[in-house]
C-alpha positions as CSV (number, residue, x, y, z in Angstrom):
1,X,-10.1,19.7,-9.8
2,X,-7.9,20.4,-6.9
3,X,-4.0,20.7,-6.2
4,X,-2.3,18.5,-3.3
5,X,0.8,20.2,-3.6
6,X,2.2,24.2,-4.2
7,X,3.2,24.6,-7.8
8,X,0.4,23.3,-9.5
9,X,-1.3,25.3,-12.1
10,X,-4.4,23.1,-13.0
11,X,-5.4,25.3,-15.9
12,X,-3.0,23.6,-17.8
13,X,-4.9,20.7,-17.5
14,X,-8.7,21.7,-16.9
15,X,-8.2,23.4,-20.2
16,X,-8.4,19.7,-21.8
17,X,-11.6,19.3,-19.8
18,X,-13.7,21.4,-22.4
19,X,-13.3,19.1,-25.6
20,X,-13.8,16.4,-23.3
21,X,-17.3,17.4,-22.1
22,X,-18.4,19.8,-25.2
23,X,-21.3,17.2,-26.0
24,X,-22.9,18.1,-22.6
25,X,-23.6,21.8,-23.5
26,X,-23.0,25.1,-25.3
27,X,-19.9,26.2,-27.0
28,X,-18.6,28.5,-24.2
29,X,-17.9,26.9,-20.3
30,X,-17.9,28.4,-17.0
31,X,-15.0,28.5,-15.4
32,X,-14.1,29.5,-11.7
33,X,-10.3,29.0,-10.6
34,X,-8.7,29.9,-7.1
35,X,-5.8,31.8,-7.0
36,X,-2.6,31.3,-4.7
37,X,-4.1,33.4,-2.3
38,X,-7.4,31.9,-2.3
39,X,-9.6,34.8,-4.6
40,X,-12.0,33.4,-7.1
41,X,-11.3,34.5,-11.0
42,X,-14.5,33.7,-13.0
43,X,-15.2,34.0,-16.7
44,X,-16.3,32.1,-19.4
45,X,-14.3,30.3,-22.1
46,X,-14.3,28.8,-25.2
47,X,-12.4,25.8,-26.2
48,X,-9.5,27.5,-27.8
49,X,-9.7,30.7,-25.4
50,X,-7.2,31.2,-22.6
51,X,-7.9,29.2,-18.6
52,X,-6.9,31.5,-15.7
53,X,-4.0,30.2,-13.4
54,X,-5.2,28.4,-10.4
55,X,-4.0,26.0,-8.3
56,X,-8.0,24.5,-7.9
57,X,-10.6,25.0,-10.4
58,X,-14.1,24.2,-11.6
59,X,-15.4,23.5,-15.1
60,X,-19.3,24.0,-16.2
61,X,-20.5,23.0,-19.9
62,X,-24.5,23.8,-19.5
63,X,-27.8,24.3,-21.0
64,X,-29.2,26.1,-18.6
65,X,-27.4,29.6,-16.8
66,X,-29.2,28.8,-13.6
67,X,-26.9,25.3,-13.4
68,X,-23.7,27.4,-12.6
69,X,-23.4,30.2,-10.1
70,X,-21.5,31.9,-7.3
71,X,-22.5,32.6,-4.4
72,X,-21.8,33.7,-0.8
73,X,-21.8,31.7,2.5
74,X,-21.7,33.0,5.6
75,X,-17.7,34.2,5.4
76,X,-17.4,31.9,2.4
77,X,-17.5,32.1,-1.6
78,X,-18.7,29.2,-3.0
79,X,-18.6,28.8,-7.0
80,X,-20.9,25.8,-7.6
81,X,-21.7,23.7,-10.8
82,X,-24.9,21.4,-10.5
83,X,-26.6,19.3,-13.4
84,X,-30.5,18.0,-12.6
85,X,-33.6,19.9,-12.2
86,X,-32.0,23.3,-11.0
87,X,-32.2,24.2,-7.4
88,X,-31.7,27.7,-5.3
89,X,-28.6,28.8,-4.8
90,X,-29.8,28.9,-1.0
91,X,-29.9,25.1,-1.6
92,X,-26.2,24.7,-2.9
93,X,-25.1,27.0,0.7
94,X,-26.9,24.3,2.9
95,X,-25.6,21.6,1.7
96,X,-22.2,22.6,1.1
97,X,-22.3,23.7,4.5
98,X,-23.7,20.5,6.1
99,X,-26.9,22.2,7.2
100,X,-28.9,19.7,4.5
101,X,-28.5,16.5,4.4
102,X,-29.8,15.8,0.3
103,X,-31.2,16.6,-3.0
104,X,-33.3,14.6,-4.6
105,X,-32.8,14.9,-8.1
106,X,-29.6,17.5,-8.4
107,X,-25.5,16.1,-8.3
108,X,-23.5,18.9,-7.2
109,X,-19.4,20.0,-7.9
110,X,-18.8,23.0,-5.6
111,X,-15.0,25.0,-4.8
112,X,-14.7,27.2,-2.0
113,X,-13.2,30.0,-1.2
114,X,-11.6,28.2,1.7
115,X,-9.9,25.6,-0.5
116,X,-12.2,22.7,-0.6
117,X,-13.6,20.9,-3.8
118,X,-16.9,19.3,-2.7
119,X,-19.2,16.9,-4.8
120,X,-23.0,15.1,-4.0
121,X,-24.6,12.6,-6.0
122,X,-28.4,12.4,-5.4
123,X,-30.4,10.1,-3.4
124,X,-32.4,8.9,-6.4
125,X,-29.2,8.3,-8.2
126,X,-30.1,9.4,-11.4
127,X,-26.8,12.2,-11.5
128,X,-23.5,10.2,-12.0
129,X,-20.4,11.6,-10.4
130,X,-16.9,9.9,-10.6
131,X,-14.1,10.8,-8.5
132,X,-10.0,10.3,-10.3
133,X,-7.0,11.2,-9.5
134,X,-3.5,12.2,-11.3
135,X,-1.1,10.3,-9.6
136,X,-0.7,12.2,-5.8
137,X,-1.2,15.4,-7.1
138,X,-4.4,16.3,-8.0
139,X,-7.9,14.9,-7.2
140,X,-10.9,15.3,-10.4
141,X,-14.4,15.0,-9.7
142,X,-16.6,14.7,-13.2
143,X,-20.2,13.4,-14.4
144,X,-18.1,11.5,-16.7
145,X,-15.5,8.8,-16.2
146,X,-14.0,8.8,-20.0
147,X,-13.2,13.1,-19.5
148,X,-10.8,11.5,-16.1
149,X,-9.5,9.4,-18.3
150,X,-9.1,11.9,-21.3
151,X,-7.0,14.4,-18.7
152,X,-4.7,11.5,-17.7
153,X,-6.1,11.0,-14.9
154,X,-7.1,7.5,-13.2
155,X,-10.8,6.6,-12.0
156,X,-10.6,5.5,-8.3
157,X,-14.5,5.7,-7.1
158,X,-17.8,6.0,-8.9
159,X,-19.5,8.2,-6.3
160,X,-23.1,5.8,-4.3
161,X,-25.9,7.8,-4.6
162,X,-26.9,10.0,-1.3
163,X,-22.9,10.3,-1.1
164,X,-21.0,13.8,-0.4
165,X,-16.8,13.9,-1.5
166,X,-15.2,16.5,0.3
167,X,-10.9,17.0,-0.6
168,X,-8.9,19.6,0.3
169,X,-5.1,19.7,0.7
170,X,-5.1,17.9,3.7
171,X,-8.2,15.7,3.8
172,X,-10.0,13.4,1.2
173,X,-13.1,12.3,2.9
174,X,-16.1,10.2,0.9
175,X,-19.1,9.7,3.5
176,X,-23.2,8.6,3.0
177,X,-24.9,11.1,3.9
178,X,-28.6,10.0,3.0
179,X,-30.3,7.1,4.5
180,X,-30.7,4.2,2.4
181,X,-33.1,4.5,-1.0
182,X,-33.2,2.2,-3.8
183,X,-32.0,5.0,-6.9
184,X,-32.5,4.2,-10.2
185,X,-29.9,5.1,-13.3
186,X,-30.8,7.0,-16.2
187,X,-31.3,5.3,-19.5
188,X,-31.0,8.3,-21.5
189,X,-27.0,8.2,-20.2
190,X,-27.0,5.2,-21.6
191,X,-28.4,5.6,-25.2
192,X,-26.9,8.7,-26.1
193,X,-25.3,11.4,-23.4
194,X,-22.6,9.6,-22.3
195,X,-19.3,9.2,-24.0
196,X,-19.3,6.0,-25.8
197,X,-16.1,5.4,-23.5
198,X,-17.4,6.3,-20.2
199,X,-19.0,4.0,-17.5
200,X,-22.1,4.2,-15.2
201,X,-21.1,3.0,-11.9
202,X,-18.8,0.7,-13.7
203,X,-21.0,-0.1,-16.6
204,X,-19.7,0.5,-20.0
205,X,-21.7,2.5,-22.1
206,X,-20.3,1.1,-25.2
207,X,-21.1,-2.6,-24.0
208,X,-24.8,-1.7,-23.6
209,X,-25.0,0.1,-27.0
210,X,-23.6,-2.8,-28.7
211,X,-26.2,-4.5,-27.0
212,X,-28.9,-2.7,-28.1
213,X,-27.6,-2.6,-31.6
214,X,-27.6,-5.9,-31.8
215,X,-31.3,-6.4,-31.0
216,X,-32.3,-3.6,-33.4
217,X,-30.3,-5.5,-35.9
218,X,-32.0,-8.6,-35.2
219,X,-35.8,-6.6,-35.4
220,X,-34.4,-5.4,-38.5
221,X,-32.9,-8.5,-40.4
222,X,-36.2,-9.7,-42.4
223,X,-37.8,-6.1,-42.7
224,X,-35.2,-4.3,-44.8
225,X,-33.2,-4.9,-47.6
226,X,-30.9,-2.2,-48.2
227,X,-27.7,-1.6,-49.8
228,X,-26.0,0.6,-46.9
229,X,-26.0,1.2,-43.4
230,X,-24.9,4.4,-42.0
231,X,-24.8,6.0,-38.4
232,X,-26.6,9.4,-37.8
233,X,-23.5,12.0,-36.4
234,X,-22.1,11.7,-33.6
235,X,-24.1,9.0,-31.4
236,X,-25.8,7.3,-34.6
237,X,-22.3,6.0,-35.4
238,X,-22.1,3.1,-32.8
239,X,-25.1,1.7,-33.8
240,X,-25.1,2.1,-37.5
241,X,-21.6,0.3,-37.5
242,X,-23.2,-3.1,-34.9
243,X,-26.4,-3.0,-36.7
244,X,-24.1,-3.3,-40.2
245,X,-21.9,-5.7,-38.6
246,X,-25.1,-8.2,-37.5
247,X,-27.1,-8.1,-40.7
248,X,-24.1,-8.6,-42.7
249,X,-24.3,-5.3,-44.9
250,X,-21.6,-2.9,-45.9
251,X,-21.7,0.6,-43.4
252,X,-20.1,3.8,-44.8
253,X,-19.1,7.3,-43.2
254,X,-21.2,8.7,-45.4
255,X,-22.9,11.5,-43.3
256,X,-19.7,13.7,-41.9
257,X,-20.2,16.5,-39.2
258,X,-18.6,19.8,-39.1
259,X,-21.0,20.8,-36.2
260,X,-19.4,19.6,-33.0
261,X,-22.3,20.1,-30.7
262,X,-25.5,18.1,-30.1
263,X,-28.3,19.8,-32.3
264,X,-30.9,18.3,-29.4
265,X,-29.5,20.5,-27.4
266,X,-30.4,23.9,-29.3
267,X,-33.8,25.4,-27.6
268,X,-34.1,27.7,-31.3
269,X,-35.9,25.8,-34.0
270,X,-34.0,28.0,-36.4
271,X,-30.6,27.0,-34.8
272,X,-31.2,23.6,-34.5
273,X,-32.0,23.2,-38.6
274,X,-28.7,25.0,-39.1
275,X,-27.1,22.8,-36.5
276,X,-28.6,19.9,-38.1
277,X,-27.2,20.4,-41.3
278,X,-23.8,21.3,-40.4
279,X,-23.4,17.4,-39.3
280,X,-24.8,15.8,-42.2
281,X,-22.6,16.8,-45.4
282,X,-23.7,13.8,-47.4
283,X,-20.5,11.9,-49.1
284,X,-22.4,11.5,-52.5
285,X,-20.8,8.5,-54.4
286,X,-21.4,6.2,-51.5
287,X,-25.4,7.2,-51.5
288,X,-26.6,8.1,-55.4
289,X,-28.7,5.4,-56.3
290,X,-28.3,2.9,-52.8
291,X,-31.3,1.7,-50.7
292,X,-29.9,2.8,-47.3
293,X,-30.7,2.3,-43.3
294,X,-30.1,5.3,-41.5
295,X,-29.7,4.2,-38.0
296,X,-30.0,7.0,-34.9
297,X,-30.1,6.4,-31.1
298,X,-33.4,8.1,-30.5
299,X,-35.6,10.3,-32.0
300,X,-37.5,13.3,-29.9
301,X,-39.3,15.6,-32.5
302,X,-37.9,14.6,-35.5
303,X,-36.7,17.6,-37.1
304,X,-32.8,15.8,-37.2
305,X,-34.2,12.4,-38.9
306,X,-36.7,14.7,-41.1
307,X,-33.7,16.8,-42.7
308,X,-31.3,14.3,-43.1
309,X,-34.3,12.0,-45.0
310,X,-34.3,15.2,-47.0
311,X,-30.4,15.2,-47.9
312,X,-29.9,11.6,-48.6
313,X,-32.8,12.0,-50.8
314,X,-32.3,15.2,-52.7
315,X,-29.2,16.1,-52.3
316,X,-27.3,12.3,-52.1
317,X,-29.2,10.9,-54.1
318,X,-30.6,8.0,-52.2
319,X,-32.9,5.8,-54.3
320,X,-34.5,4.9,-50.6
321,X,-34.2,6.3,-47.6
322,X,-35.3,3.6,-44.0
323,X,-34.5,5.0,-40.8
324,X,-34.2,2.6,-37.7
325,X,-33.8,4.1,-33.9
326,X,-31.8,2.9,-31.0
327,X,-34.2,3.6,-28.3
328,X,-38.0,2.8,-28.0
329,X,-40.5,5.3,-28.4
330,X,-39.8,8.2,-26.4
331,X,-43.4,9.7,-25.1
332,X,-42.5,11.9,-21.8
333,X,-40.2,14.5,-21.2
334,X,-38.2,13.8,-18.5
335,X,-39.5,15.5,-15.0
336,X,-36.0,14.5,-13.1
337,X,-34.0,17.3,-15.2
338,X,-32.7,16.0,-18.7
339,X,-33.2,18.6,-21.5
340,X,-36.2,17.4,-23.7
341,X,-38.9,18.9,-25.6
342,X,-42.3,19.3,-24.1
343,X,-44.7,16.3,-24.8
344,X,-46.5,17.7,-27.3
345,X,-43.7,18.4,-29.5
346,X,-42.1,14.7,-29.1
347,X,-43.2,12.7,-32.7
348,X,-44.4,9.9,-30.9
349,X,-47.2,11.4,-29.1
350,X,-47.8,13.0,-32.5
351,X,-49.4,10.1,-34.6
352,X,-50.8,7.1,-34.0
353,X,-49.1,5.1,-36.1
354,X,-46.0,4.3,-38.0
355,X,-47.6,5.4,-41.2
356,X,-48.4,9.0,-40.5
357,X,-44.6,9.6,-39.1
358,X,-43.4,8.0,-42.1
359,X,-45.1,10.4,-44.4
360,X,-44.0,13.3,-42.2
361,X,-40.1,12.2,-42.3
362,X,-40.1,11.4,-45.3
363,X,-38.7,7.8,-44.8
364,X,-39.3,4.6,-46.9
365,X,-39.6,2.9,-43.4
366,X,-39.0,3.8,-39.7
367,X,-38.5,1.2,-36.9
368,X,-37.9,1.4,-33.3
369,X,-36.3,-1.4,-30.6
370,X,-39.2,-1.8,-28.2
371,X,-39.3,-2.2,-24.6
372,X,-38.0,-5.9,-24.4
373,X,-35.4,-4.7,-26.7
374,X,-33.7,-2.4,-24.3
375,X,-34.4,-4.2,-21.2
376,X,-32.9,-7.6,-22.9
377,X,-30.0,-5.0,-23.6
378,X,-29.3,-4.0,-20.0
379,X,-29.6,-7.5,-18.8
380,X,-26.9,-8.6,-21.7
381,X,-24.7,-5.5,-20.4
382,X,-25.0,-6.5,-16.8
383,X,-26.5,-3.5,-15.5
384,X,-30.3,-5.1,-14.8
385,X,-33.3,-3.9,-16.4
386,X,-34.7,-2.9,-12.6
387,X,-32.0,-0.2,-11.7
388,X,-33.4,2.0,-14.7
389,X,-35.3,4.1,-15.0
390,X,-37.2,4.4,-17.8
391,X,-39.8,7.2,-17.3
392,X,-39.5,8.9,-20.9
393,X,-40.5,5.8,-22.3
394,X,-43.3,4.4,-20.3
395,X,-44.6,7.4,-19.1
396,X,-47.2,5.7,-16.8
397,X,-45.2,5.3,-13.3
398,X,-42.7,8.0,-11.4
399,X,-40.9,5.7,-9.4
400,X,-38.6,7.9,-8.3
401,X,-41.2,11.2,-6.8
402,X,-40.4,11.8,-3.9
């Protein structure tokens, strides 16, 4: 984020940025904010912990310390934020500095010491970046259109791929810098890591999960019979309520979360168990005795889907327990940057068949939409099932190696 005018203090707006974006990352953010005469202040925050003063200023939730950094430039300090597979800080320098023209796989929000906010989106497309403004004071640059939107701001470009954004006080320029390459858009933004209010290059995320629910629904209609349908926290919601909704069965809130960050993201097995059970306190009277459909967006290694079988059952109450999942099968971690577990640990490469993952979750039944599902889904949503890709759940064809 960056000031047009003297007098602005964007702290007392970035601040708002943290909530906004918590489901991308950790608890604490990385935050780098020039001061009025152009020094860097750096530190990390949590989300009810104090923003230094700035009159431009970057914001980093991550995963991964290598996907914020500072470094320096020749005669300049660049503080940098990227998300993708992580690059070397020699990289950032080049192409914040025009002597590289791309990255393939890497988006890039940069502030530098000399006052300029910069921002890339890869050639293959797969980062998002959005560029907003508030009114004629300050220009925003996010992966995510809904946390513009959440800061007051208004979206005014969602940023081509092979595209640098360069603003300072006195210029706001938007230019191609890569030649021309057919990108692709990541379906996993569109199951479950976006905001359920954001859009993909215009795309609504919630129109394409509704979608999706809707065929899952349909998949489901003359396999199940159960008594309640209810959403896996947070992302499980959407489709628990539009899988309800279609099959004509009563949904409850009846798994609450007090754990405000995504237990995918946890690398500790040990952390994510605790994580997991801090988003499913079970809201008993609803459950005790009930048939129900738990319904998540995707399932990696099963460890969320196996404990919450586990607390519907024994401590709920559930007579049965039928789990049903958003996505298809998901067999390859992703080699373009997304946090995932290895293959070997995903539970569909696990067993052979539906049977043996049953028995291991714990689960009366377990379903997944297919791939004519989801591609049905993006063609309904009008993004096109050919501009995603869809790597993780194939697994056969790297379309976008360069």
């Amino acid at each position: 984020m960056i000031s047009f005018h003297e007098g602005w203090d964007v702290s007392k707006i970035l601040r708002y940025a943290l909530p906004a974006l918590r489901h991308r990352g950790n608890d604490t953010a990385w935050v780098a904010l020039l001061s009025n005469d152009n020094k860097f202040i750096i530190r990390e925050v949590r989300e009810d912990g104090n923003i230094p003063s700035g009159w431009a200023g970057l914001l980093c939730l991550y995963t991964n310390e290598a996907s914020r950094g500072f470094i320096k430039c020749g005669n300049t300090d660049i503080a940098y934020c990227i998300e993708g597979i992580v690059v070397d800080p020699t990289e950032v320098c080049r192409l914040v500095t025009g002597d590289s023209k791309t990255l393939a796989y890497t988006s890039l929000i940069a502030l530098t010491s000399d006052g300029e906010l910069i921002a890339y989106r890869p050639i293959t497309g797969l980062r998002n970046l959005v560029l907003g403004a508030y009114g004629f004071d300050l220009a925003i640059i996010s992966n995510e259109s809904s946390t513009i939107n959440a800061l007051g701001g208004e979206v005014r470009l969602f940023v081509s791929l092979g595209t640098i954004v360069r603003a300072s006080r006195l210029n706001l320029s938007v230019s191609r810098v890569a030649g021309n390459f057919r990108g692709k858009r990541c379906i996993m933004e569109f199951i479950y890591l976006s905001r359920l209010d954001s859009e993909i290059d215009g795309y609504s995320v919630y129109e394409f999960r509704r979608a999706l629910a809707r065929r899952l629904a349909l998949r489901l209609a003359n396999k199940i019979d159960a008594d309640v349908v209810i959403g896996m926290p947070e992302t499980g919601i959407i489709y628990g309520i539009k899988v309800a909704e279609i099959m004509g069965k009563t949904f409850e809130y009846a798994l609450l979360n007090i754990e405000r960050h995504r237990s995918a993201l946890r690398e500790d097995i040990l952390d994510k168990i605790s994580s997991v059970h801090l988003k499913l306190s079970p809201v008993i009277n609803v459950i005790k005795g009930k048939r129900v459909l738990l319904v998540d967006d995707s399932l990696l290694t099963g460890i969320s889907i196996k404990e919450a079988s586990q607390v519907l059952r024994h401590r709920a109450g559930a007579r049965e327990v039928h789990v049903a999942i958003a996505s298809p099968r998901i067999v390859r971690s992703c080699p373009y940057g997304i946090d995932m577990p290895p293959d070997n640990q995903l539970l569909a490469n696990a067993f052979s068949n539906y049977a043996d993952a049953q028995r291991v979750l714990e689960v009366d039944s377990l379903t997944w939409s297919d791939l004519n599902d989801l591609y049905a889904a993006a063609d309904e949503s009008g993004i096109g099932r050919d501009s995603l890709c869809t790597y993780c759940l194939v697994g056969d064809k790297r379309e976008l190696d360069l």
